[in-house]
C-alpha positions as semicolon CSV with decimal commas, in nm:
position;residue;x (nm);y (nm);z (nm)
1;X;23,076;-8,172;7,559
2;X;23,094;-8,496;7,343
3;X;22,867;-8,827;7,389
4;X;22,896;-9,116;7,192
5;X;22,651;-9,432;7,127
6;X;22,841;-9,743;7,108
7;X;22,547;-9,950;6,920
8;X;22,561;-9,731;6,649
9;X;22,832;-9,480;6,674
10;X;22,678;-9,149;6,652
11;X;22,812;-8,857;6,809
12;X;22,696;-8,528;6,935
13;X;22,896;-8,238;6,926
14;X;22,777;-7,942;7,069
15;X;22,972;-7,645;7,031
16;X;23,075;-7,299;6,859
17;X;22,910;-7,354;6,503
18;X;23,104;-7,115;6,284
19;X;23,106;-6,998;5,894
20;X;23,337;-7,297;5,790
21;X;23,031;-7,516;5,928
22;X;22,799;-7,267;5,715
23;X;23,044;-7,386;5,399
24;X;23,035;-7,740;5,452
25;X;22,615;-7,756;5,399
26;X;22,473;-7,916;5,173
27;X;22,254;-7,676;4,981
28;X;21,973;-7,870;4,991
29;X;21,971;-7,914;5,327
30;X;22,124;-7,538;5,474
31;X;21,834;-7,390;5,585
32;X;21,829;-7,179;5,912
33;X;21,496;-7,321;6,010
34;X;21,660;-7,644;6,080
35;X;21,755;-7,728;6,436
36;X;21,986;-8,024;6,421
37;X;22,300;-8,057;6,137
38;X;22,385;-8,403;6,088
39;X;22,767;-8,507;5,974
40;X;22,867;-8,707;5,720
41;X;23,169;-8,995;5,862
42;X;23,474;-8,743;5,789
43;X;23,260;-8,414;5,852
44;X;23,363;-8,336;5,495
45;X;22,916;-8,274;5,437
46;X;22,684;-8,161;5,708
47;X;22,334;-8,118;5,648
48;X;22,062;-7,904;5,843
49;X;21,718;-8,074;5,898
50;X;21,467;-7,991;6,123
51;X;21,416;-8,279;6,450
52;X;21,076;-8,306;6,373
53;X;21,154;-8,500;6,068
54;X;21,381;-8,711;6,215
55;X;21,168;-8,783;6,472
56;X;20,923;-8,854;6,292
57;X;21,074;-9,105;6,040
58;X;21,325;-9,253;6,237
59;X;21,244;-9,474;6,534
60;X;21,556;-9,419;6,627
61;X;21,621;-9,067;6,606
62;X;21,307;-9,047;6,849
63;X;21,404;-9,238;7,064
64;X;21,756;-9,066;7,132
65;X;21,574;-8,691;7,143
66;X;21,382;-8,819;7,396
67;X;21,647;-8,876;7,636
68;X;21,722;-8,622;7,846
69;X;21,945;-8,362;7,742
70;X;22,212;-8,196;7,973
71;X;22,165;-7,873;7,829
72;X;21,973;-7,735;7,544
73;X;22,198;-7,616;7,246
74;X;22,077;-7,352;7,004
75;X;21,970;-7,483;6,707
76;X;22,292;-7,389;6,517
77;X;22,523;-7,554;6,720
78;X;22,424;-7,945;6,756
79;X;22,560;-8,114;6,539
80;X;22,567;-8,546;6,497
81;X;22,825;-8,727;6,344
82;X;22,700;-9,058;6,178
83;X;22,877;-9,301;6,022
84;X;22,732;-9,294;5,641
85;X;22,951;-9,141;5,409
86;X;22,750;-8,821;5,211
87;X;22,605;-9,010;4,929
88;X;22,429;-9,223;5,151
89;X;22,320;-8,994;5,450
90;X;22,180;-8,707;5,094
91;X;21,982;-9,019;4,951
92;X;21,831;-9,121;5,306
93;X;21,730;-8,711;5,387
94;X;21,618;-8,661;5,045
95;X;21,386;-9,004;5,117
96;X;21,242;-8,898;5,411
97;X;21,245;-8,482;5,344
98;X;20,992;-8,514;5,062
99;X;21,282;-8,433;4,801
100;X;21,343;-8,551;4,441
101;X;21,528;-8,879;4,457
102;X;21,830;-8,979;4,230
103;X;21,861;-9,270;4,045
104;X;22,013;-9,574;4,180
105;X;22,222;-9,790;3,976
106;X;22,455;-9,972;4,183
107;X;22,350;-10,287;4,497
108;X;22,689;-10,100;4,703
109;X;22,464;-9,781;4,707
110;X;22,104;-10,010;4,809
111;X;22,325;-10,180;5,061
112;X;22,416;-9,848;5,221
113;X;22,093;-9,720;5,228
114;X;21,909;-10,042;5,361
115;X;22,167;-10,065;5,637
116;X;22,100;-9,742;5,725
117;X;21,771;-9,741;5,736
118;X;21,745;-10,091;5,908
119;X;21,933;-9,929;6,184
120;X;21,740;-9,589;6,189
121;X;21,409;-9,762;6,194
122;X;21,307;-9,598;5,847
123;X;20,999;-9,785;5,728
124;X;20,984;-9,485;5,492
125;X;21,297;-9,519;5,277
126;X;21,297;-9,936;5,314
127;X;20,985;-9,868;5,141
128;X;21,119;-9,682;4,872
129;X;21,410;-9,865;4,839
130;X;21,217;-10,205;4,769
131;X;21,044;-10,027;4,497
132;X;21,385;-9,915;4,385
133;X;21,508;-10,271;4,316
134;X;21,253;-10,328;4,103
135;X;21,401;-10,091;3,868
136;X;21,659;-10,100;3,571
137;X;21,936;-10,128;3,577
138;X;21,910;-10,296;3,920
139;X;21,687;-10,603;3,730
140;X;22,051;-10,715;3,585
141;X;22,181;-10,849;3,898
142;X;21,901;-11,138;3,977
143;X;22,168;-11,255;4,272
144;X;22,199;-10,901;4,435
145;X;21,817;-10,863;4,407
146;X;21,705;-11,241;4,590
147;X;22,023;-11,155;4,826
148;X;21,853;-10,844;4,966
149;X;21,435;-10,972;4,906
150;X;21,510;-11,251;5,115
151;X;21,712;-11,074;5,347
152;X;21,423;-10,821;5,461
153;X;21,147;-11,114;5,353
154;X;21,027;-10,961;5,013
155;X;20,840;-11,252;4,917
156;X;20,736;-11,126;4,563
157;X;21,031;-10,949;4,462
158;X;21,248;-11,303;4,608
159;X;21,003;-11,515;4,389
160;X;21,102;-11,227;4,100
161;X;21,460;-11,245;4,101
162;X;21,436;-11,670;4,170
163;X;21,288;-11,654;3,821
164;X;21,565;-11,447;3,669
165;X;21,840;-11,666;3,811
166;X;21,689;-11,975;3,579
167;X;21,918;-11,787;3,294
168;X;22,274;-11,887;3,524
169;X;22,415;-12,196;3,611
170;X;22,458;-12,183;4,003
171;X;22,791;-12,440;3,962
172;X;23,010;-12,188;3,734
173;X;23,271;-12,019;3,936
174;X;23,132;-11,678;3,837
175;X;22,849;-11,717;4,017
176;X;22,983;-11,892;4,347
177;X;23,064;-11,517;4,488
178;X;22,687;-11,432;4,461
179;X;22,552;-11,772;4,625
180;X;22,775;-11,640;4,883
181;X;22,614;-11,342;5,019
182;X;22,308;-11,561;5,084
183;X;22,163;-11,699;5,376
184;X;22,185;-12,097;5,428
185;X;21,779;-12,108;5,343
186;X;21,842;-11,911;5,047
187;X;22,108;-12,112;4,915
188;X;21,900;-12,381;4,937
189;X;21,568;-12,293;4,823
190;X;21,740;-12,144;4,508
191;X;21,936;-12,495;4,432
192;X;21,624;-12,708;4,488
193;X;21,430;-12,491;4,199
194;X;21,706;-12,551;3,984
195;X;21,703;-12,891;4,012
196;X;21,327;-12,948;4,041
197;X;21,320;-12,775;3,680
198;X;21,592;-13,077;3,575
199;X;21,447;-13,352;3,699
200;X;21,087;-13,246;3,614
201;X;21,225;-13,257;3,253
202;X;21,402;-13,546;3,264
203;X;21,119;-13,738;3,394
204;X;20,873;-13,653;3,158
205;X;21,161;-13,747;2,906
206;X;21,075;-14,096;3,021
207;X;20,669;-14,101;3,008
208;X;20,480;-14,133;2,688
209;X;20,509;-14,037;2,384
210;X;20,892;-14,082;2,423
211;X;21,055;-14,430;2,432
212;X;21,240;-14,501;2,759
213;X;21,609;-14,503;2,505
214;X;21,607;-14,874;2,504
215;X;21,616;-15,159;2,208
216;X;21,199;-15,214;2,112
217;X;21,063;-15,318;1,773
218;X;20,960;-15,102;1,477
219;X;20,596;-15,054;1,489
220;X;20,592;-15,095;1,146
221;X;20,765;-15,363;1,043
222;X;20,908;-15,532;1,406
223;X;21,252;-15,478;1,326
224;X;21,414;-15,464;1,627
225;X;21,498;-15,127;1,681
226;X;21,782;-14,934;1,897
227;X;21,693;-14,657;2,033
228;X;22,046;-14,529;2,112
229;X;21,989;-14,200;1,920
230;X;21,690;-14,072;2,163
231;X;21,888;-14,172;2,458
232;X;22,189;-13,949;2,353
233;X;21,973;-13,663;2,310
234;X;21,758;-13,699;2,608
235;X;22,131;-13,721;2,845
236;X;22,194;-13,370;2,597
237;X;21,899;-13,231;2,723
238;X;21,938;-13,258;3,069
239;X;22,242;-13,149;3,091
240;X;22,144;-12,848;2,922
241;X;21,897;-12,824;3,214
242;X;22,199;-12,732;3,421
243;X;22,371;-12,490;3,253
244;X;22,054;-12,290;3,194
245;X;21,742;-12,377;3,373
246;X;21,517;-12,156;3,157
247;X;21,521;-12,454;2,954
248;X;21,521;-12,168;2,664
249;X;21,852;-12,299;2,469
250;X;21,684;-12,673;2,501
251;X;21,380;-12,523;2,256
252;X;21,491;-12,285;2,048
253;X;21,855;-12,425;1,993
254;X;21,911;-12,783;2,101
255;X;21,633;-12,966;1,950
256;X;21,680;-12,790;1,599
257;X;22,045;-12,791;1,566
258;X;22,216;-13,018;1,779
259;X;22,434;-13,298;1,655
260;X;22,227;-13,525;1,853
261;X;21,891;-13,367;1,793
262;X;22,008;-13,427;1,404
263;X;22,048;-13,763;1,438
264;X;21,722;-13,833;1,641
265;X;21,548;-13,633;1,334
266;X;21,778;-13,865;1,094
267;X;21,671;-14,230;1,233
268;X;21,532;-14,466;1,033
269;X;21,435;-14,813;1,094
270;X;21,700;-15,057;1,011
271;X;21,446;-15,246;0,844
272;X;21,554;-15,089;0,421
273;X;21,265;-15,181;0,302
274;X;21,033;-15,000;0,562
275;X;21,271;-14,687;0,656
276;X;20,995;-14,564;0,923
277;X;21,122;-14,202;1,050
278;X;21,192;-14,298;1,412
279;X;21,100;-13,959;1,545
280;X;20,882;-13,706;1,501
281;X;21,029;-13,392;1,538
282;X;20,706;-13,220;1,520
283;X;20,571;-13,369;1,804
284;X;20,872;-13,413;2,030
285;X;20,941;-13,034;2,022
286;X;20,541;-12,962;2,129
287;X;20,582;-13,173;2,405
288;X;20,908;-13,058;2,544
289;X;20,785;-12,704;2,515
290;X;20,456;-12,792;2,681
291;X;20,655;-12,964;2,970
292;X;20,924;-12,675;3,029
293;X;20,613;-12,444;3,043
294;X;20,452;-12,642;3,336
295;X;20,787;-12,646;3,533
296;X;20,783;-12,457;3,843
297;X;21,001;-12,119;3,770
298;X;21,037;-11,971;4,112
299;X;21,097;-12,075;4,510
C-alpha cells in the first residue's frame, strides 16, 4: 500500500522490511526501539526514530500520525520517503534527537535545513540554526546571512550582517548575484543605508570647519584664495563612500596618502609673503573620523 502527500511529497511505504533495509541504517539512528524509518530522496539512507519524537518536534509530523491509519504496521516495516537528501534529513534528526551536531560551513547546507524545517514546523532546529549563522565561517558571507535573517525576520542578526555589508560596494557585478536572492524590502533597506552613510558624509563635508570648495579670502592676509584643492578631495571622498561604506579606507588611507589629500595638506596661500597652510590636517582628519563614527551602520 503506497500514499503520497502532494504538498510536500512524502511517502509511506509499508511493507516487508528486510536485512538490506537493516544495511541501509544509519548507525546513529538503527535502533530497534524505533517505530518509524524515515528515507532519504533515493532510499540510498534510512534512519529509525521513534514517532514520539517526531511528533513531538514537528508540527507536521503530528499532524499526519494523527490521521487515521488504514492499518497499523509493525514498527519495522513503515517506512517514509522524504525528499531531503541524507546530509540534510542526519543534521535535522541529530537537531531534534538530542545528538551532537556537526559543524556547518556552507549557506547550501543552512538553506536545506531551514527549508526543511520551515516545512516540518521545527521551531527546534530553526532555533538552532539561527544560532548557527552566527558562527564562523558562516560570518564571511554578510549577503547569505541578511538573505536568510530577513527572510525568517531575525531582526538582530539582519541589523548584524547590514553592518558587515558596509565593507562591499552593492554596484560591483560580484555582488549583484547576492542582492538577488533578496526580497524587494531588503534590497531596499540595504541600498538606503548605503547611501545614508554617503550623503551623511558628504554633508557634513559642507558645514563648518570645512570651506564649502569655493574662491574666499585668506584669513590672514585677504588674498583671495581658491579653494579648488578641498573641493577635489571632498568629490574623492565621497566617492570612496561608495565603494566601501565603512568609510574605513577614507581614514586610514585616503586622507594620509592620497594625491588629493597631499595637495589639500600642501596648500598655501597665494599670498608669498604670508604662505598660511590652508588646511589643517590635524583637525580635518578628527572631524571626519568623528562624523563617520556618528553615521548610522545598520537598517
Amino acid at each position: 500500500m503506497q500514499s503520497e502527500s502532494d504538498n510536500h511529497h512524502v511517502t509511506n511505504e509499508l511493507g516487508d522490511h528486510d536485512a538490506t533495509d537493516d544495511e541501509r541504517l544509519h548507525p546513529l539512528f538503527s535502533s530497534p526501539g524505533g517505530d518509524v524509518i524515515l528515507g532519504a530522496t533515493g532510499g540510498t539512507v534510512l534512519f529509525r526514530v521513534h514517532s514520539y519524537t517526531l511528533k513531538t518536534t514537528s508540527g507536521w509530523f503530528q499532524t499526519m500520525f494523527s490521521l487515521p491509519q488504514k492499518r497499523a504496521p509493525s514498527p519495522t516495516d513503515h517506512i517514509i520517503y522524504v525528499d531531503e537528501d541524507a546530509q540534510t534529513l542526519e543534521y535535522l534528526l541529530r537537531m531534534i534527537c538530542g545528538l551532537p551536531i556537526l559543524p556547518v560551513n556552507s549557506y547550501d547546507l543552512i538553506d536545506s535545513l531551514l527549508y526543511a524545517a520551515e516545512k516540518y514546523d521545527m521551531p527546534g532546529p530553526m532555533s538552532i540554526i539561527r544560532v548557527l549563522v552566527m558562527t564562523p565561517p558562516l560570518l564571511d558571507q554578510p549577503f547569505r546571512l541578511y538573505a536568510v535573517a530577513c527572510r525568517f525576520g531575525w531582526d538582530s542578526e539582519a541589523k548584524f550582517a547590514s553592518t558587515r555589508t558596509l565593507i562591499y560596494n552593492l554596484y560591483d557585478r560580484d555582488v549583484r548575484p547576492l542582492l538577488q536572492r533578496l526580497a524587494t524590502d531588503a534590497v531596499l533597506n540595504l541600498f538606503e543605508l548605503h547611501r545614508t552613510r554617503r550623503e551623511g558624509l558628504r554633508q557634513r563635508l559642507n558645514e563648518p570647519p570645512f570651506v564649502s570648495g569655493g574662491t574666499a579670502s585668506c584669513i590672514e592676509c585677504h588674498e583671495l584664495v581658491d579653494y579648488h584643492t578641498w573641493r577635489e578631495l571632498k568629490y574623492k571622498i565621497v566617492m570612496e563612500m561608495d565603494v566601501r561604506p565603512l568609510g574605513d579606507t577614507v581614514v586610514n588611507q585616503g586622507l594620509v596618502g592620497w594625491p588629493e589629500a597631499q595637495a589639500c595638506w600642501n596648500a598655501k596661500c597665494p599670498n608669498g609673503s604670508c604662505g598660511r597652510s590652508l588646511y589643517d590636517k590635524t583637525e580635518t582628519l578628527r572631524v571626519v573620523c568623528e562624523c563617520i563614527d556618528r553615521l548610522p551602520n545598520s537598517i
